[in-house]
N, C-alpha and C positions, 0 to 999 in steps of 0.2 A: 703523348699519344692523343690524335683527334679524338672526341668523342663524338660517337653517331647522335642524329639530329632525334634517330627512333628508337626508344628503348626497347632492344630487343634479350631473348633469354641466349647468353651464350654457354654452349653448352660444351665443358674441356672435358669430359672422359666418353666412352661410349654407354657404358653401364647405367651412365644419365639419360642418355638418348635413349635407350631403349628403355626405362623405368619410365620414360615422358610417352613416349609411343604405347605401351602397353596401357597404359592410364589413359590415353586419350588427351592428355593434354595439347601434344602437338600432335601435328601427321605427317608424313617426309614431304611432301607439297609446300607443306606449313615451314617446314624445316629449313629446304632448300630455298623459298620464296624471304625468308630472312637472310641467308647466306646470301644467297642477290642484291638483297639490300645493303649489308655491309661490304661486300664486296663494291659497289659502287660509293658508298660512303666513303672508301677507302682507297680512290685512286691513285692518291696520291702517295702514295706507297708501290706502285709501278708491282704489282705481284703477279697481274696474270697477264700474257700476252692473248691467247683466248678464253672467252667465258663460253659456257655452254649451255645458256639459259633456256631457250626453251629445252632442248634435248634432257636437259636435267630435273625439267620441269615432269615433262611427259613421263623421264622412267620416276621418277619420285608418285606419281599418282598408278603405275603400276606395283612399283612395290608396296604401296598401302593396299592394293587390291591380292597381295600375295599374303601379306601380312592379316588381312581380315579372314582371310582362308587357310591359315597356319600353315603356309609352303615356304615361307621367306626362307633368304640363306643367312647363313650366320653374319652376314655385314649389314641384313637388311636398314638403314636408315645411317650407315655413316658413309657422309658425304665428306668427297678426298678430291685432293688435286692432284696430277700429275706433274710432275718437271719437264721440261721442252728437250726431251731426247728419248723420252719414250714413244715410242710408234703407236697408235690407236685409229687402225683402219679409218678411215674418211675424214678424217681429221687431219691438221695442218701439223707438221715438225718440222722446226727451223734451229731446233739444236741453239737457240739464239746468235743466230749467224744468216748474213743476208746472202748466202753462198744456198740455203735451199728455200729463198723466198718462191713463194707460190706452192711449195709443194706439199703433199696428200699423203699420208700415211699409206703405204698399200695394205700392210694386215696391221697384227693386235700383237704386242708384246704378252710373251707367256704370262707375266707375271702381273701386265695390268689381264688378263682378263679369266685371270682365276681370280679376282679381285673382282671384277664385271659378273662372273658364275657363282658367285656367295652374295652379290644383292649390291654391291658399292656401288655410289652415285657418284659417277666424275661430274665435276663442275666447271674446270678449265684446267688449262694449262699452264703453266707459272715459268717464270721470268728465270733465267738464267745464264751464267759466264758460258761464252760462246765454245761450244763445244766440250763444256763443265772445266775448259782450263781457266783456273781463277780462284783465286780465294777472298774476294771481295764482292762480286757478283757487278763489277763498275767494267766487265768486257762485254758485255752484254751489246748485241746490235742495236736492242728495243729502249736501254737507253736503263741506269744502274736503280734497282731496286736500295729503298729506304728501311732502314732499323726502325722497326715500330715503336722500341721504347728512347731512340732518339732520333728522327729525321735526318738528323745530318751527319746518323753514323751507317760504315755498312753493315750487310745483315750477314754477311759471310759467305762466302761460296764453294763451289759450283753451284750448288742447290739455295743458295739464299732465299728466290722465292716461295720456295716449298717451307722453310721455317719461318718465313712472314707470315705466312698464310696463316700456318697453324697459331705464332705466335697472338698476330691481332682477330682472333676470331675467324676466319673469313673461309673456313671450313674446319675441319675434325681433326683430318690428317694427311699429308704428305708423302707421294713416292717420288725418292731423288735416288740420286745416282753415285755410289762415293770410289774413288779412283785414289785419293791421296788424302781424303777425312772432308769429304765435299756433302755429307751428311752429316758431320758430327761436330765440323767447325762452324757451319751455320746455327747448328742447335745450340752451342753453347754461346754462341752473341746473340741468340736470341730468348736462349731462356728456358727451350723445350728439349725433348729427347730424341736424339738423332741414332737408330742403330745400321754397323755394318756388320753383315752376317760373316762367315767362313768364306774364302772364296770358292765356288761353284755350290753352293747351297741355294741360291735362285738362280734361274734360269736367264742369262743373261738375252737370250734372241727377244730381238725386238729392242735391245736400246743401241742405242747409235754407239759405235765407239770411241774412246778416246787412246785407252790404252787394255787392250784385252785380256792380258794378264793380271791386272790388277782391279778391270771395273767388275765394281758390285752394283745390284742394285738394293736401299734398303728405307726402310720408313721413317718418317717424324712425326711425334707428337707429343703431346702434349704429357701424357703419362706410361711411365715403361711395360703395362696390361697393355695399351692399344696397341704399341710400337711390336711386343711379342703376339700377339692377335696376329697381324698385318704379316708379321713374318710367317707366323704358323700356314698363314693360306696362300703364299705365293710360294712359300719353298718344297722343294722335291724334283725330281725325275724328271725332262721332259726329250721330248724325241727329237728334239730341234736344235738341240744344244750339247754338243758330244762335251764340254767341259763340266756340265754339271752332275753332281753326284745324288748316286743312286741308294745311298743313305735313306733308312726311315724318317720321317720328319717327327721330332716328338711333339707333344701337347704345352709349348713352351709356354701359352697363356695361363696353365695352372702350373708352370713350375714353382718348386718353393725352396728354400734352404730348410738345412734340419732345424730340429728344435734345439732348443739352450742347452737339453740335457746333453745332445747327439754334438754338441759346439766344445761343451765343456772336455767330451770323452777324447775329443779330436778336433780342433783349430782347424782353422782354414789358414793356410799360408799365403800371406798376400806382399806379396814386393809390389814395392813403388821406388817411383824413381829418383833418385836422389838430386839430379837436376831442377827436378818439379820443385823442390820448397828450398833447393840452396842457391841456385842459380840468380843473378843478377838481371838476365836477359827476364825473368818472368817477373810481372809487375808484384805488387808486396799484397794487396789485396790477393792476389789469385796463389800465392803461397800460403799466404794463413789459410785459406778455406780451405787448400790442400792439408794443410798439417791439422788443421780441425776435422777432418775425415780421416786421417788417420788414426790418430787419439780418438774417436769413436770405434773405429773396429778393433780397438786394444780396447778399449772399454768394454765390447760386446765379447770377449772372448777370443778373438783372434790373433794368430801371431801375426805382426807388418813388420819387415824389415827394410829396410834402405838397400839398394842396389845400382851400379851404375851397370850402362851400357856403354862396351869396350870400343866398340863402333859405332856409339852414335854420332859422331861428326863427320861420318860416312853415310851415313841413313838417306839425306837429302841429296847429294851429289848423286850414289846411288837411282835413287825412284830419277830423278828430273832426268839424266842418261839416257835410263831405260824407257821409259814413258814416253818423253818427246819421240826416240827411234819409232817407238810403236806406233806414235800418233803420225809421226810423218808415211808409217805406211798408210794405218789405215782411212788418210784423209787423203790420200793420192785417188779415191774414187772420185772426188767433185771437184770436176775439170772442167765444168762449162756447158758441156756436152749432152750428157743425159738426163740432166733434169736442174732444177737447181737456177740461180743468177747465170747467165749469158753477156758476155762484153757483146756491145753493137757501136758501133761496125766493127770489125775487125781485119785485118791483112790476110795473113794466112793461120792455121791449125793451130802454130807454136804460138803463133802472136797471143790467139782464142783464149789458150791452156792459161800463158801467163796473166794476162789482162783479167781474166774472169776470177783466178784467182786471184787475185792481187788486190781488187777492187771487192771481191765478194767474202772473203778472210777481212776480220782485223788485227791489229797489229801484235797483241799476244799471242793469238792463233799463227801468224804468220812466225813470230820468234821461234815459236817450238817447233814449228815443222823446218825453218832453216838448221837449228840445232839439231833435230831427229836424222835430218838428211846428211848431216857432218857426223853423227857418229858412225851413221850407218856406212860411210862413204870407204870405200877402199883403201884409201890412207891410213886412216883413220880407226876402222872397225874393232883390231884387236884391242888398240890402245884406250878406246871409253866404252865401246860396247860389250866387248866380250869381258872387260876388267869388269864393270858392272855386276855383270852376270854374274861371275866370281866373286866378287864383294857380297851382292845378295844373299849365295849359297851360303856365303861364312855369317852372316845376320841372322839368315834362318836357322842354323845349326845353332849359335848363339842364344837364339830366341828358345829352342827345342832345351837347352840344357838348362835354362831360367822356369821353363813351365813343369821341370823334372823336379824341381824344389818346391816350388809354387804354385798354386790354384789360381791364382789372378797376377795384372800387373796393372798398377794402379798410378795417374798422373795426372796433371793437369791438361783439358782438351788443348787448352790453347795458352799459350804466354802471356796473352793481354786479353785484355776487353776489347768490344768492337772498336774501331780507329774509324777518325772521320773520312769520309768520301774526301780521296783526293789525296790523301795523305804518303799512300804508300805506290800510287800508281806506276809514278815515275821513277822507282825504285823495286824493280824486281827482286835482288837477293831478299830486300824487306820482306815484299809480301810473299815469299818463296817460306821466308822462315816462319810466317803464323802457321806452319802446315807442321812443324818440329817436334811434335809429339804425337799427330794422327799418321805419319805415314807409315811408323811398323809392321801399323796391322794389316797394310794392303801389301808390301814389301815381303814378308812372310804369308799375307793369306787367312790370318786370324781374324777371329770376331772380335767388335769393339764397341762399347757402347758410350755415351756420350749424356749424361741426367744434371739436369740444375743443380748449382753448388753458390746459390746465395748471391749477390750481388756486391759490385765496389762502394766505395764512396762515391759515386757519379748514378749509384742506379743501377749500373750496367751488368747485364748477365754474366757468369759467372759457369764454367762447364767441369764437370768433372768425368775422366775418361775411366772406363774398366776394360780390361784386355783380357781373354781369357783360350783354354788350346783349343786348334781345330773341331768343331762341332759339338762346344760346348754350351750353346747359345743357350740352354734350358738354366744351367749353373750360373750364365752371365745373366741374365734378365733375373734369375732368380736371387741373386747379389744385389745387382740396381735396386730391386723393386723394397726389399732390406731396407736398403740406403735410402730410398725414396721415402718410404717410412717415416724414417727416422726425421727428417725434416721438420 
């Protein structure tokens, strides 16, 4: 990793920030005005397609003037990025895709701006796979974001630059977007903690779609407090979102697991997955840290048993089916037409439609919407779309008779460590399968978290996944943070 030319203080939890702030030692002025600078130190790592430097300048010296008057909200002084498909009124979203080059946010996604109403200072917008299809972040239009802890590897995607960010300093925390583990495969090539909630526990209006049944939006950072902080204040109820639910939100930031005595009187049953530490396809460094986190929660008291999944070599055929379908409908809005890249000249209407997308799509975006429009297609439909469907119901029902025995489901985030840029481009089934352990939980809808599990022999980050039932997010954060611990 570069080192900056200026030594500045980097600060990885929030609880530091605000012990710095209340001491007077920094001021979010002071704060953000060093994020500027590593952020610029740090081009070369491709993280933000916009900065927001003065605008984050200006509310950083109003939150100290909130904060000297004890008004501030609970985020006052953590400065966050957004990923390039959340909407933030007058600001530019290009979903990293030259298909809506020039365009303007028209409002504020629910979730960035109940994040804006508790004091957070956006500083830009971060680099991502066009349209969050990708798990390398190398689709990108703006051109593929760098692994902080090695340059010439990638940082994971959809959301890769939201975990660079967090990763090399260059803000606090991250809101990404996760469809198929587009939060939690970045966090773990990077290093940091990537959570996806329940699905409909944040209010999805306001991020672009890629597949609507399956997108969440959820945060990265650096420690599983902030990541449950961040979820505590964007999730809940909203009016603008008939998917999301109207569930209490609990106080996930103070969740905690019981005590020894309350562990001893009753175990927590945790299946993991047998694949995770016997399989071949997963590199040998990333099974032993798995199987060393196991042997610690039998250590602490907990029953871990081995379990397979009777379908999981149906899991990815599945999501990639049904996904692409969705994504081919819900990209059929940017035709050229209303806003967005325009082919010039053009012949006639149809010429417009194809030309503008053709040329304003690239070529992964384009693969999945010719796939989405093949299953969706008349011939076709019962035979992959509706089968899909059907396959999913039996995964989920599957999944419902696993969480009947068990409190969690424990695996490795990812098979390998970050792989070099270029490596697996021209090999889609490849990077289709770094996705083979996160996409359950959007598949069924479960929560799933993603916390550092040590490094390879190369350095390289190292994820370890926890899954837990619908709306349990207080008992999974409170697990992680356990685990965190223990470290």
């Amino acid at each position: 990793m570069k080192s900056p030319s200026l030594i500045l203080t980097v600060y990885r939890t929030f609880s530091a920030v605000q012990s710095a702030l209340a001491s007077g030692t920094i001021s979010c002025r002071q704060l953000v005005a060093d994020y500027l600078t590593r952020i610029e130190e740090y081009q070369h790592l491709n993280v933000f397609t916009d900065v927001y430097a003065d605008e984050s300048l200006t509310r950083a010296d109003a939150i100290d003037q909130k904060l000297m008057a004890g008004k501030a909200g609970r985020l006052a002084g953590m400065v966050i990025g957004i990923k390039d498909v959340l909407n933030y009124a007058g600001h530019g979203v290009r979903a990293g895709s030259l298909i809506l080059d020039q365009f303007t946010a028209q409002f504020t996604a629910t979730a960035v701006q109940r994040l804006l109403d508790e004091d957070a200072i956006i500083i830009g917008r971060q680099n991502c796979d066009e349209f969050a299809m990708g798990s390398s972040n190398e689709n990108s239009a703006f051109g593929p974001v760098r692994n902080a802890a090695d340059t010439s590897r990638v940082p994971g995607g959809s959301s890769g630059g939201s975990a660079v960010a967090v990763q090399a300093g260059l803000c606090l925390a991250s809101i990404g977007s996760d469809t198929g583990g587009s939060v939690r495969q970045p966090a773990a090539f990077c290093g940091v903690v990537g959570l996806k909630p329940t699905y409909g526990r944040i209010s999805r209006w306001g991020l672009i779609a890629y597949a609507s049944s399956f997108d969440c939006i959820g945060p990265i950072a650096n420690t599983v407090d902030d990541a449950a902080l961040l979820l505590e204040v964007m999730a809940g109820p909203d009016e603008f979102d008939s998917t999301v639910s109207s569930r209490p939100v609990d106080a996930y930031s103070k969740a905690q697991l019981p005590d020894q005595a309350a562990v001893e009187s009753r175990p927590l049953r945790i299946a993991y997955l047998s694949a995770g530490v016997e399989s071949t396809g997963v590199d040998d460094s990333i099974r032993e840290a798995t199987q060393g986190r196991i042997d610690e929660l039998r250590a602490m008291g907990h029953t871990v048993e081995s379990i397979d999944l009777a379908l999981l070599k149906y899991l990815l055929p599945t999501y990639y089916i049904l996904t692409t379908a969705e994504a081919s409908s819900n990209l059929s809005r940017f035709d050229g037409v209303r806003y967005g890249y325009r082919h010039t000249p053009s012949g006639d209407l149809l010429a417009l439609y194809k030309k503008s997308r053709t040329e304003g799509f690239g070529a992964e975006v384009r693969r999945r919407i010719l796939l989405g429009t093949f299953v969706l297609s008349a011939s076709y439909y019962d035979a992959y779309y509706t089968k899909a469907q059907q396959v999913r119901r039996l995964i989920r029902q599957e999944t419902e008779r696993i969480f009947g025995q068990f409190d969690f489901l424990l695996s490795p985030t990812t098979p390998t460590t970050a792989f070099k840029l270029g490596e697996k481009k021209d090999d889609p089934l490849q990077m289709y399968l770094a996705d083979i352990f996160t996409v359950l939980a959007n598949v069924v809808g479960y929560p799933a978290i993603s916390i550092p599990n040590g490094t390879d022999v190369d350095g390289l980050p190292i994820g370890l996944q926890l899954m837990a039932p619908p709306f349990e997010e207080g008992a999974l954060v409170a697990m992680a943070k356990r685990l965190e611990r223990e470290r």
